[in-house]
C-alpha positions in Angstrom: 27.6 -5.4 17.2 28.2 -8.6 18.4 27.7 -11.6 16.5 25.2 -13.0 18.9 23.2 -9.5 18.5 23.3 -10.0 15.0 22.0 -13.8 14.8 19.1 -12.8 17.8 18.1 -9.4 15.9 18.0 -12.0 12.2 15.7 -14.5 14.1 13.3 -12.1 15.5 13.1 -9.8 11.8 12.4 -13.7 10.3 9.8 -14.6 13.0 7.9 -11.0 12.7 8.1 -11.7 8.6 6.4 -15.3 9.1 3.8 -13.6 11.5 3.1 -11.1 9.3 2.9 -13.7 6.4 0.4 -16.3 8.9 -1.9 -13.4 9.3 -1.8 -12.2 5.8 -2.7 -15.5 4.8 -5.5 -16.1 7.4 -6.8 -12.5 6.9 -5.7 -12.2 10.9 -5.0 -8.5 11.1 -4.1 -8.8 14.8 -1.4 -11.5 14.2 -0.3 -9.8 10.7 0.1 -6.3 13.3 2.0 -8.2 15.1 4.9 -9.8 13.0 4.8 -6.1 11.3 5.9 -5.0 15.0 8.4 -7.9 15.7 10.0 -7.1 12.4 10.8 -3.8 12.7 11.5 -3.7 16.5 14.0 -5.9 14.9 15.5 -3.3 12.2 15.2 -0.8 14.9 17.3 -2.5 17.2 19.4 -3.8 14.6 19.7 0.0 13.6 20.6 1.2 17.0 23.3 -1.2 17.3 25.3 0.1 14.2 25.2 3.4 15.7 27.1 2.0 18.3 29.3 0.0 16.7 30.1 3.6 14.7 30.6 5.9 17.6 33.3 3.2 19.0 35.2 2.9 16.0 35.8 6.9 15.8 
């Protein structure tokens, strides 16, 4: 995984966390969905690109 992957897949799980936190605070449960979704998309693909990462080592 390349570093830029790694700082673009960081600032979307951080965004998602401070959407989630917005609508927790708000009671927004659309926007608090939301920022749940961004942030693990985010570990998802963050996820998918250690798999890589593993299969090219080996």
């Amino acid at each position: 995984m390349g570093l830029g992957d790694k700082i673009h897949n960081a600032a979307e799980k951080l965004h998602g966390r401070s959407k989630e936190a917005a609508g927790r605070a708000t009671g927004d449960r659309r926007l608090r969905a939301e920022g749940r979704e961004r942030h693990i998309r985010a570990d998802l693909k963050q996820a998918g690109e250690k798999i890589k990462d593993a299969f090219r080592r080996h």
